[in-house]
C-alpha positions as a Python dict, from the first residue, in 0.01 Angstrom:
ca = {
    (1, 'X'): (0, 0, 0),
    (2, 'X'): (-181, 193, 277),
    (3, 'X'): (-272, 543, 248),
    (4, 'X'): (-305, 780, 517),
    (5, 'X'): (-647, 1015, 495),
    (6, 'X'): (-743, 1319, 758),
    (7, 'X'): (-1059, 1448, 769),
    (8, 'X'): (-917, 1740, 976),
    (9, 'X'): (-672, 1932, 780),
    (10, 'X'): (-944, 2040, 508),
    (11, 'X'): (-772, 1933, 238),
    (12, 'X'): (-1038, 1744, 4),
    (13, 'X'): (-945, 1393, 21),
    (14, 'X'): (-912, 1317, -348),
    (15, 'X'): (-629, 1581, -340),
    (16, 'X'): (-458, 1408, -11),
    (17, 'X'): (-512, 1076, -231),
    (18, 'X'): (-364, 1213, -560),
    (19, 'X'): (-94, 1379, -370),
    (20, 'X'): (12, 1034, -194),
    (21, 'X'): (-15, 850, -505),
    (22, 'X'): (292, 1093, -631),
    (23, 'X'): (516, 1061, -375),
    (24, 'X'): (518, 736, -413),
    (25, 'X'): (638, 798, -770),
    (26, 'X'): (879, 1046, -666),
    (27, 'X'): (1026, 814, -381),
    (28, 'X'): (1020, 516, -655),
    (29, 'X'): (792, 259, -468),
    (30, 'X'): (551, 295, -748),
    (31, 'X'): (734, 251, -1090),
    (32, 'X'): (641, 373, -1432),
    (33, 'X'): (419, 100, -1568),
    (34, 'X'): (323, -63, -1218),
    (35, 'X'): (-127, -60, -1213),
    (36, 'X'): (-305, 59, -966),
    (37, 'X'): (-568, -54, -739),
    (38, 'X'): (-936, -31, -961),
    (39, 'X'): (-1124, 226, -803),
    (40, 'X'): (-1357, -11, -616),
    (41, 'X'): (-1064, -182, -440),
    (42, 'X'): (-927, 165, -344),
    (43, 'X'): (-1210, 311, -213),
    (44, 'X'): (-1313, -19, -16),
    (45, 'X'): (-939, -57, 113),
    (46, 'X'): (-962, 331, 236),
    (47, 'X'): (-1391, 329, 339),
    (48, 'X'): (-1426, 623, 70),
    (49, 'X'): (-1654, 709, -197),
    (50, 'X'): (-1585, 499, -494),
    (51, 'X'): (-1642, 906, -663),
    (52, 'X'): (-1355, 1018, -461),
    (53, 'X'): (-1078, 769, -600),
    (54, 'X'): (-1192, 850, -953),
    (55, 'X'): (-1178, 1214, -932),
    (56, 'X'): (-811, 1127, -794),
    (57, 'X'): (-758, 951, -1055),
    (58, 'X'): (-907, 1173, -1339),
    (59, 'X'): (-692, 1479, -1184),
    (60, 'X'): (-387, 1233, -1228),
    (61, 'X'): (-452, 1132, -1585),
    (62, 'X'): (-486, 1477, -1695),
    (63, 'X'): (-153, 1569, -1551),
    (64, 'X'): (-13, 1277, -1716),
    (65, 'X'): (85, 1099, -1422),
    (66, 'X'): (-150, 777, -1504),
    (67, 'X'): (-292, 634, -1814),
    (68, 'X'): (-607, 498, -1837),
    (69, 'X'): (-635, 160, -2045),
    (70, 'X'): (-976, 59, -2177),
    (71, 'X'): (-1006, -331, -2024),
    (72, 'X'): (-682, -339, -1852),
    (73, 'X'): (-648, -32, -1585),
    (74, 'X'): (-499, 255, -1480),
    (75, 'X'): (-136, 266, -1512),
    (76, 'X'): (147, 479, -1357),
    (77, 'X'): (356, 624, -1691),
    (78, 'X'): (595, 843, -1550),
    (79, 'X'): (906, 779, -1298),
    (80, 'X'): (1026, 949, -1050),
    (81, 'X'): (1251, 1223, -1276),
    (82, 'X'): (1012, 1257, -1494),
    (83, 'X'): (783, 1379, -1210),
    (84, 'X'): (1031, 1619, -1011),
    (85, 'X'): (1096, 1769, -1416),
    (86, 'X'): (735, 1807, -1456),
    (87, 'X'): (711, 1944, -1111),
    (88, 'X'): (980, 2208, -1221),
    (89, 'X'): (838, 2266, -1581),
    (90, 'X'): (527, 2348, -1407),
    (91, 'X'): (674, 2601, -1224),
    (92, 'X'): (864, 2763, -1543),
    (93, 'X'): (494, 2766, -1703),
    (94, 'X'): (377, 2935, -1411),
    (95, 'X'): (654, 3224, -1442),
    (96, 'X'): (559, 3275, -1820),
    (97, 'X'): (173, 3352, -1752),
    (98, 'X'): (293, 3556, -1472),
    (99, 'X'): (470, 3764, -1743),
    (100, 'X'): (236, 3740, -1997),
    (101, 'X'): (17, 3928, -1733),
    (102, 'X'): (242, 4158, -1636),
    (103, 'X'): (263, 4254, -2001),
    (104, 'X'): (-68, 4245, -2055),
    (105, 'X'): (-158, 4498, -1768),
    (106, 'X'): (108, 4728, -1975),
    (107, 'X'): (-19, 4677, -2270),
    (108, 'X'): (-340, 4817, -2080),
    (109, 'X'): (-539, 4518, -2079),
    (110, 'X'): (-722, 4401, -1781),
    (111, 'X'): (-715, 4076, -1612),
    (112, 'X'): (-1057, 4016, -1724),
    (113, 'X'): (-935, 4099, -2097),
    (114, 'X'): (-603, 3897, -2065),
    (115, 'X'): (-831, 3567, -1948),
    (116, 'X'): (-1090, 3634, -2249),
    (117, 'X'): (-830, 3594, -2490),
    (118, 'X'): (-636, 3339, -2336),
    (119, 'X'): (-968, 3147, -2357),
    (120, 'X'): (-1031, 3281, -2705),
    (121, 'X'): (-705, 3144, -2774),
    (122, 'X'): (-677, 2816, -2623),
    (123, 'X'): (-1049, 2779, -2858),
    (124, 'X'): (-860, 2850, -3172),
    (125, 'X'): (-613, 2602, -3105),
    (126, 'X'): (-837, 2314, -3021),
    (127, 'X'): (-1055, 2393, -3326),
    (128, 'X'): (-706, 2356, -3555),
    (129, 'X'): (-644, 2033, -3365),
    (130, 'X'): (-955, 1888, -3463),
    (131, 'X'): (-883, 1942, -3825),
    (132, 'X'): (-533, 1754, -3808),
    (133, 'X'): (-489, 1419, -3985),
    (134, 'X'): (-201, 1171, -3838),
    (135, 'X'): (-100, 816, -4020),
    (136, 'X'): (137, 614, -3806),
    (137, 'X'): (305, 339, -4019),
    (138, 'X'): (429, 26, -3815),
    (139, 'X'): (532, -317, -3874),
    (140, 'X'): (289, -461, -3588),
    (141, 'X'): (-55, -442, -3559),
    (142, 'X'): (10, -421, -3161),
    (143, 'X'): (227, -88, -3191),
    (144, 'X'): (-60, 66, -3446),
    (145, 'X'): (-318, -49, -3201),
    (146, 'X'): (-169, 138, -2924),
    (147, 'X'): (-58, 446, -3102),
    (148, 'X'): (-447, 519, -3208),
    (149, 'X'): (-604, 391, -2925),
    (150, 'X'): (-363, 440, -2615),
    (151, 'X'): (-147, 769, -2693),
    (152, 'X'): (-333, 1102, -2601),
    (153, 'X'): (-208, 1361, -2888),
    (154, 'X'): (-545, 1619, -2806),
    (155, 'X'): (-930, 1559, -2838),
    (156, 'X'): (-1047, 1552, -3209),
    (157, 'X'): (-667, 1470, -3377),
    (158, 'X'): (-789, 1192, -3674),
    (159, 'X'): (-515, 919, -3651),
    (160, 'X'): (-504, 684, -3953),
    (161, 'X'): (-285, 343, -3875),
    (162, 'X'): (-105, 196, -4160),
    (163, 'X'): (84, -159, -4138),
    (164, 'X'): (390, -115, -4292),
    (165, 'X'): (371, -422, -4541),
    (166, 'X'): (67, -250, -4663),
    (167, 'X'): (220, 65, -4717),
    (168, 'X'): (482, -130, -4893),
    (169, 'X'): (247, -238, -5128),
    (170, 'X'): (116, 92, -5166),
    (171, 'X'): (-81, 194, -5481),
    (172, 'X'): (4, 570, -5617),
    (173, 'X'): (-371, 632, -5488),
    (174, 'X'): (-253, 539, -5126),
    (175, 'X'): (66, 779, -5152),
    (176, 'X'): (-180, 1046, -5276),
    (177, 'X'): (-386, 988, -4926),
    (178, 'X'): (-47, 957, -4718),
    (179, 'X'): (79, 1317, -4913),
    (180, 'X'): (-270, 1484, -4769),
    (181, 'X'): (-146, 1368, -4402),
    (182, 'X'): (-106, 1689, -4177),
    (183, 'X'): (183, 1440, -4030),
    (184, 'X'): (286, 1115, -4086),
    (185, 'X'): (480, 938, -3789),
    (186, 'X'): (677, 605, -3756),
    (187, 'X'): (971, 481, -3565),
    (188, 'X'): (1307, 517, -3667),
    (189, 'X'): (1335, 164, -3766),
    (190, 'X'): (1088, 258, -4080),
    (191, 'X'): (1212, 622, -4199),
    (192, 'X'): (1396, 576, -4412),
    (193, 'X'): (1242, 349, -4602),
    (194, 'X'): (919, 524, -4610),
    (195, 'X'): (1096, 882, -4668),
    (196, 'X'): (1223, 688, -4997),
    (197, 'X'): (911, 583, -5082),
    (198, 'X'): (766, 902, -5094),
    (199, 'X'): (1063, 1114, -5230),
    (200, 'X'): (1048, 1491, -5331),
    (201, 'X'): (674, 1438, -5274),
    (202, 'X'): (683, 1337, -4883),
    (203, 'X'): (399, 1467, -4612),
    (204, 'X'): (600, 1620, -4301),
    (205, 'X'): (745, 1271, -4152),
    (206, 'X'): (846, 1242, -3841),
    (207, 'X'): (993, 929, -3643),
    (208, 'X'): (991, 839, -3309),
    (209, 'X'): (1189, 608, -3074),
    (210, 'X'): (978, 357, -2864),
    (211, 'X'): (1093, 206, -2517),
    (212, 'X'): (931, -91, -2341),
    (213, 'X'): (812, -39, -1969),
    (214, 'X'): (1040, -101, -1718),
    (215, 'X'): (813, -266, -1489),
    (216, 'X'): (790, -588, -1738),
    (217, 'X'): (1171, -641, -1768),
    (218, 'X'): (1180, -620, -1388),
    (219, 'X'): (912, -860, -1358),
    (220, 'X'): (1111, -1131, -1618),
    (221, 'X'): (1425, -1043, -1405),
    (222, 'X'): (1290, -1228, -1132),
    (223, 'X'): (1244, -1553, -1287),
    (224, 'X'): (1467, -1862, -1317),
    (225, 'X'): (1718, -1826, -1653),
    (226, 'X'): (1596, -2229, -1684),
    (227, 'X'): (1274, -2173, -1733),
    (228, 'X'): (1080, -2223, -2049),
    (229, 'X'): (852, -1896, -2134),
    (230, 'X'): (681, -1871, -2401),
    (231, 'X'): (561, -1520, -2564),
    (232, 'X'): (234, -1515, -2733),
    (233, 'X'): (141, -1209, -2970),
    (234, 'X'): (4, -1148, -3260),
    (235, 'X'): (258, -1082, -3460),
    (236, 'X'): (619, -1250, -3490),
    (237, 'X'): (800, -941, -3515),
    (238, 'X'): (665, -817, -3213),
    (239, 'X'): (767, -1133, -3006),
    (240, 'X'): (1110, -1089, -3187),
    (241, 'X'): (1160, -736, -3083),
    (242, 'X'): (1072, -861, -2700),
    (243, 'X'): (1316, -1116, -2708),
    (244, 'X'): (1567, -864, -2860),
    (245, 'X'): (1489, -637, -2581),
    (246, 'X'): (1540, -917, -2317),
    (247, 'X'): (1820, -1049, -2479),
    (248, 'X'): (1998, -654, -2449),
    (249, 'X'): (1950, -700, -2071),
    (250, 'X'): (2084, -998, -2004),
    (251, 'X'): (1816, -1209, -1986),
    (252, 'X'): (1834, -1530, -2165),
    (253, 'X'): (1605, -1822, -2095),
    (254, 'X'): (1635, -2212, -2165),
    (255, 'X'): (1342, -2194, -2431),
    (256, 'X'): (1138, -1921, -2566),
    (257, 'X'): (900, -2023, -2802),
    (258, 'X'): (738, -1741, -2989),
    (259, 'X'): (385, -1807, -3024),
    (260, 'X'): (141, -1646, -3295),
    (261, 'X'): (-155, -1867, -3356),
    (262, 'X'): (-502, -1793, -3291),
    (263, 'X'): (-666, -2071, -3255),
    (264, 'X'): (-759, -2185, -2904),
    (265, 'X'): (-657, -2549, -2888),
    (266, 'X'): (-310, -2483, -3013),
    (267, 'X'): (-272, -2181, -2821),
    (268, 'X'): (-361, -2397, -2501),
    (269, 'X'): (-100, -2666, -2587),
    (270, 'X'): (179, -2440, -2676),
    (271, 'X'): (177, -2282, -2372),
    (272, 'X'): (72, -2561, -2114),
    (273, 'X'): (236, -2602, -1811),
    (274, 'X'): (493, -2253, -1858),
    (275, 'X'): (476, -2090, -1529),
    (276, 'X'): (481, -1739, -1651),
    (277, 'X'): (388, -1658, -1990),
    (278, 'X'): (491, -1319, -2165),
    (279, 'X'): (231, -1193, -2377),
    (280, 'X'): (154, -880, -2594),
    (281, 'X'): (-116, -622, -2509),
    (282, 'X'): (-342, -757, -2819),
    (283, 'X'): (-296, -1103, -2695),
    (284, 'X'): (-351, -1050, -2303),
    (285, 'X'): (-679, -1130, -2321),
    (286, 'X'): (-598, -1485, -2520),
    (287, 'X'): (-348, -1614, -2285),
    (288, 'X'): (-618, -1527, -2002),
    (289, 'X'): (-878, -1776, -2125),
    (290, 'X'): (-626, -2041, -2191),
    (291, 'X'): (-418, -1997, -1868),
    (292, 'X'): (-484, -2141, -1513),
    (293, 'X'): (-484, -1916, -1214),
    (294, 'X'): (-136, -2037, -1122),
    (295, 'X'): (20, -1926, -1422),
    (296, 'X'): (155, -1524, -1425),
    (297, 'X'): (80, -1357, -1720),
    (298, 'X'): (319, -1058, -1778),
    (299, 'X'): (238, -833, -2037),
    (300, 'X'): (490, -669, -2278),
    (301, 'X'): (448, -324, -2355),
    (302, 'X'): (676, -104, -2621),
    (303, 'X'): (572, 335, -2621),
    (304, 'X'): (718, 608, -2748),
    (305, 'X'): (973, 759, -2491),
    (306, 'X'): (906, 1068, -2342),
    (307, 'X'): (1152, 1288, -2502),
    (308, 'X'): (963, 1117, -2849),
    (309, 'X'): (603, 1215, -2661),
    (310, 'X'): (690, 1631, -2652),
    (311, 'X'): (895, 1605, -2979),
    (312, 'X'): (538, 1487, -3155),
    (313, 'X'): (332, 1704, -2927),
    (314, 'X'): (547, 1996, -3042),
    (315, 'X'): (573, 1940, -3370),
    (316, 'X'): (169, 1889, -3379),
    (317, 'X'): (128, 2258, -3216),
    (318, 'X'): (358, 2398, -3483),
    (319, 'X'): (139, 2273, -3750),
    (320, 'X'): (-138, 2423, -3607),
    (321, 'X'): (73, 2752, -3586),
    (322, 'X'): (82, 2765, -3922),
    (323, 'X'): (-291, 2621, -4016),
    (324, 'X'): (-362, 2967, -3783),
    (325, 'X'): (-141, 3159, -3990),
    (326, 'X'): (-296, 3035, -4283),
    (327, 'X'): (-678, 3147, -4154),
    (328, 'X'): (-564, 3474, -4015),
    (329, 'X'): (-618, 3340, -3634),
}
C-alpha cells in the first residue's frame, strides 16, 4: 500500500501518515484485524524516520485505532463504522467540555481554574483505577492469556486470570479471594454457572460476549473446501470453538484435525504437508518452528466485541465512582 507524504503543506508527517492509515479503515481496504507494516518496513518503504512511523503509530494506539501485540505486531482493531462512530462520539465529547466550560465561566471559574481541576480530577480517577482488582474466569488458557495481557482496561488495573476448571474446583478460601474482586468478568457461556457458585455471596459479575476477527474467517474463505487443515492450540476447546465458528459460516473442510500436543516431533507429523495451518495465538509461535516457508499460518483470534469493550470500561468507571464516594473525592 503506498502512501502519499508532502513536505509542503506543513502538516507533520506522522499526522499525514496516521491520517492515511484511517481512511483506509474508513474506505475498508484495511480491515479490522489486518497487521501492519513493522515500523522499519514503513519507514524504509516511505524514506522516513523509523521515529516518525512510531509516533504514527503510538497516536493510533491511543485512539484505539491499532493494537499493539508484544511478538506479533501492530494490528488494525476497529472497522470502518466503528471509526466514523468514534469520529462522531468524538465530536459529542467535544460539545460536553465545551459546556462544562461554559458552566464553569458561570460558575465564575476561570479557564485556568476549570483545567486545574479537570487535571485534579482525571488524577483522582487514575489513582482509584490503580486500586481495582479484576479476575476473568475462562475455559482456555488462550482467552485468559489475552484478556490480561492484550485488553487495555487503564494503567495500574490488577487483573487476576482464573481457568474455569480451577475455579470449579474451587476451595471456600478461593471464593473468599474471588468475593474481594472489585469485578469479576467472564463470557456468557460461564455466568451462570459461576453466579451459582457464588450465590447470595457473589463479587459484582459481569459477562461479556467475544467475537473472532474477521480478517481470519476471510482468510479460511479463500481456501479449497477439500483441503485438509489442521488447527493447532493449546487447548481442545479452543480448537472446538474455531471450528464451531467456521462451521456457522459455512465453511466446512474435508479434514480438520484438532491438534493439542506439545511436543515437537508429533506436532511436526500431525501437521506435515497441510498447506495452511490454523493456529491459536498461544500456539503461533509452535506451528512457526515446525512449518516450512510454503505453508500459511493463519492465526485464530476470539475478543470481546466492542459493544462488550465500553460495557466493561463503563462499568469499571462506575466502580471507581463509588470507591470516590467512599473517600470523599
Amino acid at each position: 500500500m503506498a502512501f502519499s507524504i508532502s513536505h509542503q503543506t506543513g502538516i507533520p508527517i506522522y499526522v499525514q501518515l496516521q491520517n492515511q492509515i484511517k481512511d483506509l479503515v474508513r474506505r475498508g481496504i484495511w480491515e479490522q484485524g489486518v497487521q501492519l507494516p513493522t515500523e522499519r518496513d514503513l519507514a524504509e518503504q516511505m524514506n522516513i524516520s523509523r521515529n516518525t512511523v512510531s509516533m504514527a503509530y503510538k497516536q493510533l494506539e491511543s485512539e484505539g485505532i491499532v493494537r499493539r501485540r508484544q511478538g506479533s505486531g501492530t494490528f488494525i482493531c476497529v472497522s470502518a463504522d466503528e471509526l466514523a462512530v468514534g469520529a462522531a462520539s468524538k465530536t459529542q465529547v467535544l460539545k460536553l467540555v465545551d459546556l462544562a466550560i461554559g458552566e464553569a465561566i458561570q460558575l465564575g471559574f476561570s479557564i485556568e481554574d476549570f483545567t486545574a481541576i479537570v487535571s485534579l480530577r482525571v488524577r483522582q480517577r487514575k489513582e482509584m483505577l490503580s486500586r481495582l482488582q479484576v479476575a476473568f474466569i475462562e475455559c482456555n488458557r488462550e482467552q485468559l492469556d489475552y484478556f490480561a495481557h492484550e485488553l487495555e482496561l487503564g494503567s495500574g488495573i490488577a487483573i487476576h486470570p482464573i481457568l474455569l476448571e480451577d475455579f470449579q474446583r474451587r476451595s471456600a478460601k478461593n471464593l473468599r479471594d474471588l468475593q474481594q474482586m472489585d469485578l469479576v468478568v467472564t463470557t456468557f457461556y460461564h455466568l451462570d454457572e459461576i453466579k451459582d457458585a457464588f450465590g447470595s455471596q457473589a463479587p459484582p459479575l459481569l459477562g461479556i460476549a467475544l467475537e473472532p476477527v474477521v480478517s481470519s474467517i476471510v482468510q479460511i474463505a479463500r481456501i479449497a473446501s477439500d483441503q485438509r487443515i489442521p488447527v493447532v492450540s493449546i487447548s481442545k476447546t479452543f480448537a472446538e470453538s474455531i471450528v464451531n465458528v467456521l462451521e456457522q459460516a459455512g465453511l466446512m473442510f474435508a479434514d480438520m484435525p484438532l491438534i493439542t500436543t506439545r511436543n515437537p516431533a508429533e506436532l511436526l507429523q500431525a501437521i506435515a504437508e497441510a498447506p495452511v495451518v490454523i493456529s491459536s495465538p498461544g500456539r503461533k509461535k509452535d506451528v512457526k518452528q515446525a512449518v516450512d516457508r510454503n505453508t500459511k499460518i493463519i492465526e485464530f483470534v476470539f475478543r470481546p466485541d466492542a459493544s462488550s469493550i465500553r460495557t466493561l470500561q463503563a462499568t469499571l468507571l462506575g466502580i471507581r465512582n463509588k470507591s470516590s464516594d467512599r473517600v470523599g473525592v
